[in-house]
C-alpha positions as CSV (number, residue, x, y, z in Angstrom):
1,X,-15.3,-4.3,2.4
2,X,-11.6,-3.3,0.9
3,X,-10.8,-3.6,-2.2
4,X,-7.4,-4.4,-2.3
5,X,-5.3,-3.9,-5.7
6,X,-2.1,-6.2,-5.9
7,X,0.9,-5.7,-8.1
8,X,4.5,-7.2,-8.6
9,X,5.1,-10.2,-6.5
10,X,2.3,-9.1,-3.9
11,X,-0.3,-11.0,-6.7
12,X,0.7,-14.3,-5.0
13,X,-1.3,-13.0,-1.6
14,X,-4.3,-14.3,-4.5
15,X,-4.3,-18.0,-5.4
16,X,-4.2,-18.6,-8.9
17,X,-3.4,-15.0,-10.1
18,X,-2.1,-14.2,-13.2
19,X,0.6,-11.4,-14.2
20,X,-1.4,-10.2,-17.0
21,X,-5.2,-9.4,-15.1
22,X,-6.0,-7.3,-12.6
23,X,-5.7,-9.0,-9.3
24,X,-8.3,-7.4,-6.5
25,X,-8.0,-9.1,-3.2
26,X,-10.9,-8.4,-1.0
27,X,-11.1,-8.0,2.5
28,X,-13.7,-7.1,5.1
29,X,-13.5,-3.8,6.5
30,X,-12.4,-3.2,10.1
31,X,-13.2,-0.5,12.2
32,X,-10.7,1.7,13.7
33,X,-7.9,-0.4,11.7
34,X,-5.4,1.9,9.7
35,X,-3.4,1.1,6.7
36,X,-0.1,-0.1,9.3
37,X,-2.8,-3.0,10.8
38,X,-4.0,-4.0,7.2
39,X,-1.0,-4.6,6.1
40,X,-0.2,-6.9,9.3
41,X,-3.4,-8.5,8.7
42,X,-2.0,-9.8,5.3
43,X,0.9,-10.9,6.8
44,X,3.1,-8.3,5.8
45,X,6.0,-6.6,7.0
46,X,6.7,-2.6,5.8
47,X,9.7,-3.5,4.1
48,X,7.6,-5.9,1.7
49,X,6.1,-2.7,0.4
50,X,7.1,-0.1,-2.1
51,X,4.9,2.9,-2.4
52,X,1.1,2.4,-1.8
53,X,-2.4,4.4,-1.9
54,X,-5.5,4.5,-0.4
55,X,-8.4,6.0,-2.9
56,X,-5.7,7.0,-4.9
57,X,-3.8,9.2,-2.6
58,X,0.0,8.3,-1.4
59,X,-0.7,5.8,2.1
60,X,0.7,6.6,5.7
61,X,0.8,4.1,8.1
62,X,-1.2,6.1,10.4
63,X,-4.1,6.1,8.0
64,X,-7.2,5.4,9.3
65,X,-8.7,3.0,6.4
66,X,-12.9,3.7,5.8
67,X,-15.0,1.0,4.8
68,X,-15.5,1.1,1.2
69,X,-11.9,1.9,0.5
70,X,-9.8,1.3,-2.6
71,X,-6.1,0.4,-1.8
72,X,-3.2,-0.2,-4.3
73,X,0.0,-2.0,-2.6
74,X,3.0,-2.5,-4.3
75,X,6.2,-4.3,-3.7
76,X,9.5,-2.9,-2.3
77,X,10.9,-3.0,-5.6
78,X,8.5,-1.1,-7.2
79,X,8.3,2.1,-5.7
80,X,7.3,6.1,-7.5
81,X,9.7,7.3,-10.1
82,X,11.7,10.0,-9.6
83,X,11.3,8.9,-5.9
84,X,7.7,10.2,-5.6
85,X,8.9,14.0,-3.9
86,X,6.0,15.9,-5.2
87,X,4.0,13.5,-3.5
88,X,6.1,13.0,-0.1
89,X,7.3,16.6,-0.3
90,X,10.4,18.3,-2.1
91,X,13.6,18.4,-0.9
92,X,13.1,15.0,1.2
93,X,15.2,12.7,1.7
94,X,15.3,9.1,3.7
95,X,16.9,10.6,6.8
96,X,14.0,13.3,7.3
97,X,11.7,13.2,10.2
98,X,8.4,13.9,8.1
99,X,8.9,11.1,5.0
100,X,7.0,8.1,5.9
101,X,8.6,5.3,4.5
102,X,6.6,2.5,6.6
């Protein structure tokens, strides 16, 4: 099972959630899926996404997800301050090969 932590305007993927609680969608775990397929599987596109984690660590596309994992996914418009470089690596911009940006 996932346990998949919604915020900004992704809290509508839940029926009935409310901006002011914690809104955990739950999905069953797939094998072999990584973090590019779950976010297919919800019917979302990469540019519906802002920066997201997987057990609390920055998520690649390519990530393959465990069963048991703990994902946060936020909305394009909510992405890390200050960009998130110590995270994605210094110096990086949009243009470089190595930033993944789904």
């Amino acid at each position: 099972m996932l346990e998949i932590h919604l915020y900004g305007c992704l809290k509508e993927l839940v029926e009935n959630s409310r901006p002011d609680e914690d809104t955990i969608l739950w999905k069953d775990y797939v094998e072999d899926e990584t973090f590019a397929g779950l976010v297919s599987r919800l019917g979302l596109k990469p540019e519906d996404l802002g920066d997201c984690f997987i057990n609390g660590t920055l998520a690649k596309k390519e990530h393959a997800l465990k069963d048991g994992d703990r994902v946060g996914m936020f909305p394009f418009n909510m992405v890390l301050l200050c960009g998130g470089q110590h995270l994605k690596g210094h110096g990086y911009t949009k243009s470089d090969i190595d930033v993944d940006y789904y």
